[in-house]
C-alpha atoms as one frame of an Amber mdcrd trajectory, in Angstrom:
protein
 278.050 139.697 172.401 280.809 139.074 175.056 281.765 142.075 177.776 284.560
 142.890 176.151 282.606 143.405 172.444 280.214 145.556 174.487 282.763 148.120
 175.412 284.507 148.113 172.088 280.653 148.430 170.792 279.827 151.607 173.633
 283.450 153.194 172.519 283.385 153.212 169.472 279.346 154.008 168.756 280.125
 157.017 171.251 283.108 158.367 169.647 281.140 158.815 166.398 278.179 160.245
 167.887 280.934 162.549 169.024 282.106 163.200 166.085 278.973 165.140 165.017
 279.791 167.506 167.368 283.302 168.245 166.595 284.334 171.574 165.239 286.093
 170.798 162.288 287.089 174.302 160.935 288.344 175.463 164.398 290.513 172.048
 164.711 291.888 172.711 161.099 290.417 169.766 159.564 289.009 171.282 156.756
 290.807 173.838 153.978 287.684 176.821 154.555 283.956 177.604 155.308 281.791
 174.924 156.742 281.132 170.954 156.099 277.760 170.730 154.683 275.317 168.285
 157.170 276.041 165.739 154.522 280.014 165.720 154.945 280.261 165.995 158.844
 277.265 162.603 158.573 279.898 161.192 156.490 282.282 161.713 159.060 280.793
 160.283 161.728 280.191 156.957 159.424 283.738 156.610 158.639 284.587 157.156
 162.688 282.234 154.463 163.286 283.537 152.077 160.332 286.876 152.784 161.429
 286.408 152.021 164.968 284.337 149.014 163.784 287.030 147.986 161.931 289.650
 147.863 163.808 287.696 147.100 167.294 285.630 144.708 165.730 282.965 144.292
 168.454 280.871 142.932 165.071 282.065 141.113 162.242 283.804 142.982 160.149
 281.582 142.106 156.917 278.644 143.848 159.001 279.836 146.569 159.815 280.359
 147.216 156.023 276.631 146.363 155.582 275.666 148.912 158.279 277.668 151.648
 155.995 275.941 151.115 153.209 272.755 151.277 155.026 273.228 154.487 157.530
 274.541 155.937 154.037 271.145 155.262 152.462 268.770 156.440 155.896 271.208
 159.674 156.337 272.634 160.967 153.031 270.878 159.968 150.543 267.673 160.930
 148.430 265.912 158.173 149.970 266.844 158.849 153.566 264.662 159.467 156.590
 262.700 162.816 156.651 264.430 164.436 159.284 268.200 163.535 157.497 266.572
 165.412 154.286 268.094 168.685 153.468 268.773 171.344 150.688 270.935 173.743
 152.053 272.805 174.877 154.378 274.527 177.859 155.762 278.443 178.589 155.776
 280.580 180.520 158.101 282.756 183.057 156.646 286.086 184.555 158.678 287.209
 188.069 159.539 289.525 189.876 160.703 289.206 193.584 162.115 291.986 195.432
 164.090 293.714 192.221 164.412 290.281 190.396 165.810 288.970 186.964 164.330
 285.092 186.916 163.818 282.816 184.497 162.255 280.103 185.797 160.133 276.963
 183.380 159.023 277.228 183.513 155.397 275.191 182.340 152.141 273.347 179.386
 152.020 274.148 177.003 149.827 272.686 174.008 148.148 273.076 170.557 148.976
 272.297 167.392 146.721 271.644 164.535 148.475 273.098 161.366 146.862 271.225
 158.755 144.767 270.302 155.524 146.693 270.762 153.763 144.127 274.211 154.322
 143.408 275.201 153.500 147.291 273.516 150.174 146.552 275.215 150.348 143.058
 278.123 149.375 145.494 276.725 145.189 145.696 276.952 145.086 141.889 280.629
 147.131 141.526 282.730 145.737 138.304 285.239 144.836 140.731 282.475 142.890
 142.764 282.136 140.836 139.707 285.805 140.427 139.096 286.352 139.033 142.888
 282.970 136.999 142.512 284.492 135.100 139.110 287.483 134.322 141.018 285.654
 132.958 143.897 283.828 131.010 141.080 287.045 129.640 139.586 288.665 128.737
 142.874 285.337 126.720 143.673 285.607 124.746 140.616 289.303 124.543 140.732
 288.829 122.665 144.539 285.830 121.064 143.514 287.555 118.916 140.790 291.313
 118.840 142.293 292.574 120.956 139.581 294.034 122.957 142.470 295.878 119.814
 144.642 296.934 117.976 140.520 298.522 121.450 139.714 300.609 121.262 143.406
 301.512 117.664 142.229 302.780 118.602 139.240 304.284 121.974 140.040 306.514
 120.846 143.340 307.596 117.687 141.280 310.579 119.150 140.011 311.427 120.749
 143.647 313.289 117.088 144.632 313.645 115.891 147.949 315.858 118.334 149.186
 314.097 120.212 152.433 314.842 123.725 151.793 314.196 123.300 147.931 310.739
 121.865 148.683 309.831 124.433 151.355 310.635 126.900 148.263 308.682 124.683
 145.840 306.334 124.902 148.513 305.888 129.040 149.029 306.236 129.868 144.767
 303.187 126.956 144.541 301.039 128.714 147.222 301.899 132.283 145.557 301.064
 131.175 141.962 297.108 129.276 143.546 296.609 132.701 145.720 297.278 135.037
 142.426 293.486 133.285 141.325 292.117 131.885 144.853 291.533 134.081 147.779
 294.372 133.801 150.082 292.502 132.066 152.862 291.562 129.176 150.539 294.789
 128.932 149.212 296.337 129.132 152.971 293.557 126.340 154.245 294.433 123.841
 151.348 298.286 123.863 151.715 298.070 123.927 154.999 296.193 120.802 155.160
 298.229 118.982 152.263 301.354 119.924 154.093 300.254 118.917 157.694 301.231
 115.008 157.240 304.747 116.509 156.348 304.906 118.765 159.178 304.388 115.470
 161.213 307.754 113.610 159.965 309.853 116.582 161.980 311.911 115.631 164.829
 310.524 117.736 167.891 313.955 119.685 168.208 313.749 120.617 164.441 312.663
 124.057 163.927 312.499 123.430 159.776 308.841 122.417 160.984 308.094 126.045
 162.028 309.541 127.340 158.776 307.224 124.903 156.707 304.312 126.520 158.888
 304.736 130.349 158.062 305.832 128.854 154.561 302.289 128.810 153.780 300.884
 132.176 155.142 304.054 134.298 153.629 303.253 132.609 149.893 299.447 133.455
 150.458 299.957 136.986 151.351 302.723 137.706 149.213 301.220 136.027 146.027
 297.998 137.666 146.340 299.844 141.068 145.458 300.772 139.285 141.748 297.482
 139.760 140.171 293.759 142.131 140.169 292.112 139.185 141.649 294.393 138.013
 144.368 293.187 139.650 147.243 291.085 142.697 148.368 293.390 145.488 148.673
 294.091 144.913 144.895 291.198 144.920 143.578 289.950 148.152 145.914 292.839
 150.053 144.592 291.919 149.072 141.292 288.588 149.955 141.487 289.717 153.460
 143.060 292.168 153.631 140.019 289.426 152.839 137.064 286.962 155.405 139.156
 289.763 157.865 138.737 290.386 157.676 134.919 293.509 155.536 135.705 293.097
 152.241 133.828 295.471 149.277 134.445 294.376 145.835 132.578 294.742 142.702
 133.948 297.827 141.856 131.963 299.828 144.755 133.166 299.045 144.652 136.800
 300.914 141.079 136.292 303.511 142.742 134.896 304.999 144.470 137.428 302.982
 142.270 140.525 304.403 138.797 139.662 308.359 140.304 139.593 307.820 141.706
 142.753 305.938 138.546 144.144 309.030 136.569 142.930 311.729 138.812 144.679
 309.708 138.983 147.726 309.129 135.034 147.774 313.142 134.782 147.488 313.601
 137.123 149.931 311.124 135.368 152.714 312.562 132.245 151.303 316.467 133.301
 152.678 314.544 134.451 155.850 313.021 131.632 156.919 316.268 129.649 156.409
 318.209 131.924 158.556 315.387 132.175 161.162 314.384 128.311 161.190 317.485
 126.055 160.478 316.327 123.208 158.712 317.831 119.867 160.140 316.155 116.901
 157.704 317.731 116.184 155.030 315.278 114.151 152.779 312.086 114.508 152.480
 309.379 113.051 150.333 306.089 115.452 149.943 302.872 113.151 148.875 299.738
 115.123 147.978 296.522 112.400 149.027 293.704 112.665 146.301 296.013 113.638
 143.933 297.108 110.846 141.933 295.502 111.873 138.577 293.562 114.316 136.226
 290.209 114.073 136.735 288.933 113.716 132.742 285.170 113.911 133.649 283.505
 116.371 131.251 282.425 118.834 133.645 286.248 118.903 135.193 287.507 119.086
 131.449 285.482 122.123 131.389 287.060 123.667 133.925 290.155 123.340 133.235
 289.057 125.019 129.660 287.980 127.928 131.539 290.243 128.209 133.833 292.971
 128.389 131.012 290.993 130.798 128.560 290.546 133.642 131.319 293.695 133.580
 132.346 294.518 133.807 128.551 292.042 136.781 129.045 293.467 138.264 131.589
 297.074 137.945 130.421 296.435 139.220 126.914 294.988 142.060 127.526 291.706
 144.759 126.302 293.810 145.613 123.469 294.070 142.485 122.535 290.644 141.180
 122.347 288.319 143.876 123.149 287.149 142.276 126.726 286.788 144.266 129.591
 288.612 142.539 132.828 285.652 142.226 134.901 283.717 141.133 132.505 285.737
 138.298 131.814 285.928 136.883 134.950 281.352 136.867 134.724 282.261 133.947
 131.950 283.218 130.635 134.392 280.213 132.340 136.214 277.976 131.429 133.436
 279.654 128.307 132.143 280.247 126.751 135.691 275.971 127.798 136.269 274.851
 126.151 133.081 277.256 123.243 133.018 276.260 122.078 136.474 279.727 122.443
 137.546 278.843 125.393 140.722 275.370 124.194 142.178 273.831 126.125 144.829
 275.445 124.207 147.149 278.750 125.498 145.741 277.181 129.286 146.501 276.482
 128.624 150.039 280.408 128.013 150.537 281.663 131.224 148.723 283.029 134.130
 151.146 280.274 136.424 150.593 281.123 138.116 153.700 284.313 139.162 151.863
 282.564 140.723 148.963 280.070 142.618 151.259 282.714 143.793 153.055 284.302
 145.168 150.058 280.599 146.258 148.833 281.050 149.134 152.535 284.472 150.255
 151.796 283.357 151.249 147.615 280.600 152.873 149.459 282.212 154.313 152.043
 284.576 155.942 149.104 281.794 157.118 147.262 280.634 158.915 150.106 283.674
 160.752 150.561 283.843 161.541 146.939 280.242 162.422 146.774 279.322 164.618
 149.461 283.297 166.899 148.628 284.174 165.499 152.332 287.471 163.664 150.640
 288.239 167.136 148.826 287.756 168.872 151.623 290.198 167.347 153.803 292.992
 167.169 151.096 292.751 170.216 150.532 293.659 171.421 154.387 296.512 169.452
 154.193 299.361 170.276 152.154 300.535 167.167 150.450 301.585 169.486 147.432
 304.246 170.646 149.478 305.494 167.769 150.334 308.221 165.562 147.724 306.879
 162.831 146.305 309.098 160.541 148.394 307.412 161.838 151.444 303.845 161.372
 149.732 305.105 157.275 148.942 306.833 156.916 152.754 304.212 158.131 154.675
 301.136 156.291 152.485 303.044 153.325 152.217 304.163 153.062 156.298 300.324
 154.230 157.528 298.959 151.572 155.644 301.435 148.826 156.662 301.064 149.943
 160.129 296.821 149.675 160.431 297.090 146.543 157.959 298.953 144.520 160.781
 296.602 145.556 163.187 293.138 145.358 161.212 292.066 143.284 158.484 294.088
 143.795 155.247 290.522 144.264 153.376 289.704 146.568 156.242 292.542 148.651
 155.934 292.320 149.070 151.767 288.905 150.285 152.449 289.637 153.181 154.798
 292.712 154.134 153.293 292.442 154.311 149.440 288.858 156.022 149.123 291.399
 159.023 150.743 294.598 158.590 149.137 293.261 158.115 145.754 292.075 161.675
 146.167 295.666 162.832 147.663 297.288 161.056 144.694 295.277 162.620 141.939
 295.134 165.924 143.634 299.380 165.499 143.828 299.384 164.063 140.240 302.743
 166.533 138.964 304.470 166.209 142.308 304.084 162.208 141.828 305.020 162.512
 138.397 309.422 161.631 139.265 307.844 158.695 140.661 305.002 157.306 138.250
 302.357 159.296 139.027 298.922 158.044 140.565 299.547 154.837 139.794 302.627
 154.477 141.027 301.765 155.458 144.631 298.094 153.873 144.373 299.534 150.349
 143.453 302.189 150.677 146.206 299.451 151.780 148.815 297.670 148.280 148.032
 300.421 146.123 148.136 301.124 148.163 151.758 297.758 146.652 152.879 299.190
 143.156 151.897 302.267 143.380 153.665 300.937 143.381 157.399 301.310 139.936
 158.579 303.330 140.186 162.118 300.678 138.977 163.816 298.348 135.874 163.746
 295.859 138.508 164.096 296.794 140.463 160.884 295.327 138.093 158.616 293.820
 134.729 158.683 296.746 132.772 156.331 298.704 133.884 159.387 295.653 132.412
 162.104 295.584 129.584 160.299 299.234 128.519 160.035 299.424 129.337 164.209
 296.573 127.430 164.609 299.064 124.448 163.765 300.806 124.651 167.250 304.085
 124.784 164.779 304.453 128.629 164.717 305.851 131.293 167.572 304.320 134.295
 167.727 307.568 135.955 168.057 309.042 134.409 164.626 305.672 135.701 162.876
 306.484 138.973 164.190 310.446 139.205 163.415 309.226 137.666 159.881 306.802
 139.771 159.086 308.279 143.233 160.249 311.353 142.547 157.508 309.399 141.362
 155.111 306.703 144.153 155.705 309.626 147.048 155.838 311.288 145.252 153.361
 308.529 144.793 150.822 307.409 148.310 151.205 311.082 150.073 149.865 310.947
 146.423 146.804 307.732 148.034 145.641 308.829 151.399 145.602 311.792 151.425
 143.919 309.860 148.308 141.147 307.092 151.545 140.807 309.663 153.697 140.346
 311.203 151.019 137.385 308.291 149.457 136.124 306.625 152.670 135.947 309.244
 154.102 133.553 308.167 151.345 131.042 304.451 150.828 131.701 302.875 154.060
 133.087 303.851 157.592 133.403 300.093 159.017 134.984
């Protein structure tokens, strides 16, 4: 641990401690009485995960692992003696001659939650839906479906520069709607670097072909469940919440947004980066054919019949959306295709760090902390334009500053109880849904910094991007993206959901 970690580490570790302390009622935190021991622990957890988070003087996988675990030692039925309790006390108000008093009041019970459904959190539905497409994007590199299908797909693109740097973005959006969007970002990046290479120094096209790659891996992640994190958290939060959205209709409204949003960075990057070549010719090594070995015929079978899965629909065939994504899991184990090799290169950390944030949510939910605070606040009041503004702009804001996953996590464990507690003020606008599907695609649209996500590290790890183009590029496209998807919720939601 450097110096600098070890302050972040002493800040932030003392700030939650602190946070213990804190007189919630007093400050106006909560709606009435007093936070049970359980709640104001739960507090204190999600000042330390946010801090964490965002300060990262660890990882930020571990510090979701050291959620789930200070969950288990301090409110759960499995936690350390001196953490156990049944009840607890509250404080009731008065008022006498115009005098405030606190009285001590009834005690009340407390139920502790179940261990086992914080560690429930490792084997989430939407744990297995991320951990299938990890699966399929490890079989789809393994066999060079993924760099045949670029071949293919930017062949009718031409020669012409600025129609091959679109080619180039709608290719890396349609592999990051299955792959994660660091994958996608590292291949393309290193299929395109030979190209990047045939720029004249003075041409700032090469700069554009750079952030190409990042922009199509962030914004093509928002076109499907699977894409990236915030997705799948919000869906998760959604399915939790009695709000089902299938695979197939998520893609209904996510890919026409991810299209308009591609065009739209597309036009940017012209007018930010001129592009001086005028020909260009864009080979793809170790692509020259198919691979027709059985195993690689295989996967391409699979590949094809869950997205036909996905696309189709429950209704259609009865199949539950995470569940489909445990079948290349099982072919790809049996057939040989994933060995444990393959396992030792999936992002595990990603799917811990998910793992924290579902149980970080279930703690609020659990304990009444979540309730509590939405209830001293009074987002009934407020019209449901406010209620999409000030989600959607919070959530950009931490997402360019924090991890995108990061940010889903502390953010839609809270608003999903907002949302459903506003469900007939959101109703002009959609409903839950509505806002919750925004919120995620909020968490997407941070990318103004090479810090914000690593597409975005990896493409200025070229030496070909500025820092200040990232951040001009990414504030439009991040202001910009948030007023596309409300106003598609506010459409799409008129023919898909009303709830």
């Amino acid at each position: 641990m450097t110096k600098s970690q070890f302050i972040k580490f002493i800040i932030a570790t003392t700030l939650a401690i602190a946070a213990l302390f804190l007189p919630f009622e007093s400050l106006g935190f909560v709606d009435d009485n007093t936070l049970s021991p359980l709640e104001i622990r739960v507090v204190a957890i999600f000042v330390m995960a946010a801090l964490y988070w965002i300060l990262q003087p660890f990882p930020i996988w571990s510090t979701s692992m050291l959620v789930i675990v200070l969950m288990i030692l301090t409110v759960s039925n499995s936690s350390l003696l001196p953490f156990r309790v049944e009840s607890y006390r509250v404080a009731e108000t008065y008022i006498i001659n115009g005098v405030q008093g606190v009285n001590i009041g009834p005690e009340v019970p407390v139920t502790m939650m179940t261990f086992k459904s914080i560690m429930a959190t490792f084997a989430d539905p939407i744990i297995m839906l991320f951990l299938g497409g990890f699966f399929l994007a490890a079989a789809a590199t393994k066999y060079r479906l993924d760099l045949n299908l670029a071949r293919v797909l930017l062949k009718p693109f031409g020669k012409n520069p600025k129609v091959v740097l679109l080619g180039l973005m709608v290719i890396t959006a349609v592999f990051s709607m299955f792959m994660s969007n660091t994958a996608t970002a590292a291949m393309m990046l290193a299929i395109l670097t030979p190209v990047l290479k045939l720029f004249d120094a003075e041409d700032r096209g090469k700069a554009a072909f750079a952030l190409a790659i990042p922009l199509g891996a962030n914004i093509g992640g928002m076109g499907t469940p699977i894409g990236t994190p915030p997705n799948a958290i919000a869906l998760g939060a959604l399915q939790n919440a009695g709000f089902n959205i299938s695979f197939g209709e998520w893609m209904l409204f996510g890919v026409p947004y991810v299209l308009v949003m591609m065009f739209i960075a597309w036009l940017l990057l012209l007018k930010i980066y001129p592009i001086k070549m005028k020909e260009m010719t864009l080979k793809i090594a170790g692509a020259d054919k198919f691979d027709t070995s059985p195993r690689a015929i295989i996967v391409y079978c699979t590949f094809a019949l869950c997205v036909l899965l996905w696309i189709t629909g429950k209704n259609v065939h009865g199949i539950n959306d995470n569940v489909i994504a445990m079948i290349p899991m099982a072919v790809f184990a049996l057939t040989g295709v994933i060995t444990k090799h393959d396992l030792n290169d999936m992002s595990w950390d990603v799917l811990w760090l998910v793992a924290g944030g579902f149980a970080l949510g279930l703690g609020l939910q659990s304990t009444g902390l979540a309730q509590h605070l939405i209830n001293a606040i009074p987002f009934a009041s407020w019209s449901p334009f406010m209620l999409m503004v000030g989600c959607g702009f919070v959530c950009l804001f931490f997402a360019n500053f924090m991890s995108h996953t990061s940010t889903a996590s502390l953010m839609v464990p809270i608003l999903i109880t907002v949302a459903v507690a506003c469900k007939d003020t959101l109703a002009p606008l959609g409903g839950v849904t509505s806002l919750m599907v925004a919120v995620a695609f909020a968490c997407s649209l941070g990318m103004c910094l090479p810090i914000s996500t690593p597409p975005n590290a990896l493409a200025h790890a070229t030496g070909y991007t500025d820092t200040t183009g990232m951040w001009k590029t990414g504030l439009i496209l991040g202001i910009g993206g948030l007023v596309l998807s409300w106003v598609m919720m506010y459409i799409l939601s008129k023919i898909l959901f009303t709830v």
